[in-house]
C-alpha positions as CSV (number, residue, x, y, z in Angstrom):
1,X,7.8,8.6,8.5
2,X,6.5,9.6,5.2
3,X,3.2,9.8,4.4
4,X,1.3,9.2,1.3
5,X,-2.5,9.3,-0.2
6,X,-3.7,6.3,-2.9
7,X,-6.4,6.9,-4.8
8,X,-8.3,4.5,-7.6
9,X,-8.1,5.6,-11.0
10,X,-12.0,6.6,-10.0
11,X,-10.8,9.2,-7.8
12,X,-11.9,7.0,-4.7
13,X,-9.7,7.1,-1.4
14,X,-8.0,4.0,-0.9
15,X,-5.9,4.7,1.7
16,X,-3.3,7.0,3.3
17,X,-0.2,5.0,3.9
18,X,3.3,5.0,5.9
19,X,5.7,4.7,3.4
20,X,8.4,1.7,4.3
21,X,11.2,2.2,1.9
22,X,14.5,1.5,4.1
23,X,15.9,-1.7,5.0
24,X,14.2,-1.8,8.7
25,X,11.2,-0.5,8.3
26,X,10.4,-2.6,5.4
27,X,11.4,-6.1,6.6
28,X,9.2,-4.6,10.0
29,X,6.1,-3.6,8.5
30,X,3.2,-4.0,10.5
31,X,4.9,-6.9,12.9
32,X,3.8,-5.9,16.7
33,X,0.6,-3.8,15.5
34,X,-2.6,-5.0,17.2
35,X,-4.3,-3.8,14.2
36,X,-4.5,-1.5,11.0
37,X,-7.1,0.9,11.3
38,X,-9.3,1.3,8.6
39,X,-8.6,3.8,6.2
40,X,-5.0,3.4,6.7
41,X,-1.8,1.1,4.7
42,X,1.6,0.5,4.7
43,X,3.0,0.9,1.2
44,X,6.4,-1.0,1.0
45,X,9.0,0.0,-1.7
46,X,10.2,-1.8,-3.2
47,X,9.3,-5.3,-2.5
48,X,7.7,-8.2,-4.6
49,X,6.5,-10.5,-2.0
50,X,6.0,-10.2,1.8
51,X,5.1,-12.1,5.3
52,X,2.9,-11.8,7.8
53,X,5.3,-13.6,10.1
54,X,4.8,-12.3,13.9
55,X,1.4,-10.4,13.0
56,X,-1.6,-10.6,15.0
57,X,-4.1,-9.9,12.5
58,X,-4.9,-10.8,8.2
59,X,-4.3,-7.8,6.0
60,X,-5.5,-7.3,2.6
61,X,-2.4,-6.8,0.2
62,X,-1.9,-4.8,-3.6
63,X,0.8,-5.3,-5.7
64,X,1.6,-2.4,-8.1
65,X,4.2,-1.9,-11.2
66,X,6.6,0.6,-10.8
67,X,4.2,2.6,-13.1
68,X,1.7,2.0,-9.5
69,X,-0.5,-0.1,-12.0
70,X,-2.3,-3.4,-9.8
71,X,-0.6,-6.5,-10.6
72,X,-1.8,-8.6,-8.2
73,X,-4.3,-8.8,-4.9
74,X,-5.1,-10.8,-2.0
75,X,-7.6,-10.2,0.2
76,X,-7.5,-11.6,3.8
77,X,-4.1,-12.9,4.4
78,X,-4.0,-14.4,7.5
79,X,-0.5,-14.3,9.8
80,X,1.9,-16.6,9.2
81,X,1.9,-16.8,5.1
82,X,4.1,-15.7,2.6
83,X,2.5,-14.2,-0.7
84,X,4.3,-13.2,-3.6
85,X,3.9,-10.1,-6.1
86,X,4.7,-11.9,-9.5
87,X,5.4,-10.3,-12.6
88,X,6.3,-7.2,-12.8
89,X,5.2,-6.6,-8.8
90,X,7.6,-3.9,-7.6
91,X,5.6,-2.1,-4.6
92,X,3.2,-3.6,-2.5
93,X,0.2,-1.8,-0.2
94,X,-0.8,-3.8,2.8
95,X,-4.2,-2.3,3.8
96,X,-7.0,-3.7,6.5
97,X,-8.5,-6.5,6.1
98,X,-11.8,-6.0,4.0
99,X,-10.5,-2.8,2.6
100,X,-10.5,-4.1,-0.9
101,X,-14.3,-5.1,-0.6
102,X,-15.2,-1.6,0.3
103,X,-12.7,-0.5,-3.0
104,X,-13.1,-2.5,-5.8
105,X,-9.9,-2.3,-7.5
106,X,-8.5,-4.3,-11.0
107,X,-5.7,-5.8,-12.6
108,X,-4.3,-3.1,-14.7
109,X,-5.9,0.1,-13.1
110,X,-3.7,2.8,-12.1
111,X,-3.4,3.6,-8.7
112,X,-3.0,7.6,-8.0
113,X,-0.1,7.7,-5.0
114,X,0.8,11.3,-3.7
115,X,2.6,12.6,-0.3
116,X,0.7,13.5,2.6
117,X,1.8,15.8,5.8
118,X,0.1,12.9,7.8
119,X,-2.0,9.8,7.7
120,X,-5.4,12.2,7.7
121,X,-3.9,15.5,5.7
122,X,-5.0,16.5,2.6
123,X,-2.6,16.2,-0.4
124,X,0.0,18.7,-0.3
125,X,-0.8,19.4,-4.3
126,X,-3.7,19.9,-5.9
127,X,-6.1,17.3,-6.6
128,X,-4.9,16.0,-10.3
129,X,-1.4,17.3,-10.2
130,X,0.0,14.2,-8.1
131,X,0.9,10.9,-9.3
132,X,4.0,9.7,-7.9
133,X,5.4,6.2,-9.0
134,X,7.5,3.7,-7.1
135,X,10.6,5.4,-7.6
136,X,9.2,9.4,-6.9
137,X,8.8,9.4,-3.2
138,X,12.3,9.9,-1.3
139,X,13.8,8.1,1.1
């Protein structure tokens, strides 16, 4: 599984996140997870809605553009909903619930997403010389 690190256009650590970006591990996600650690996300690509069919906890979700700007969030989605990006959602980071209290993100900023060797590994470029959109990290 790839990794990757999300930081707010502030610099602060969002996450680090699996990326989900085939067929099975997207429509999977978090299903049969007792929990998402703090700290940690799932960043599906691409997708513009998901469920939390099957899960055993809420999640806190961020839609992003292609371009990784924040479209859309939801904070505290319990299991068994369905939530949907919008316009111009094309990736969405599921993140622990309360995450986005502890960042404060907007509609508009520009998320910073870069690879990772793992979910607690520094970035494997320079700070400043990452910024992959929704379409940069291979499959």
């Amino acid at each position: 599984m790839k990794w990757v690190r999300v930081e707010s256009s502030s610099g602060a650590s969002v996450c680090s996140a699996e990326v989900a970006n085939g067929w099975w591990t997207r429509f999977w996600g978090l299903m049969g997870r007792k929990q998402l650690p703090e700290g940690l996300g799932l960043w599906i690509k691409p997708s513009s809605s998901v469920h939390t069919s099957f899960m055993r906890f809420p999640i806190d979700l961020v839609y992003l553009s292609g371009e990784n700007e924040v479209v859309k969030i939801c904070t505290r989605v319990r299991p068994w909903r369905l939530s949907f990006g919008g316009r111009g959602a094309e990736t969405v980071l599921e993140l622990a619930p309360g995450a986005l209290e502890r960042v404060q993100l907007r509609i508009g900023e520009r998320l910073t997403i870069g690879p990772i060797a793992g979910p607690m590994d520094s970035p494997t470029d320079p700070p400043g010389q990452v910024s992959a959109t929704a379409g940069d990290v291979a499959p």
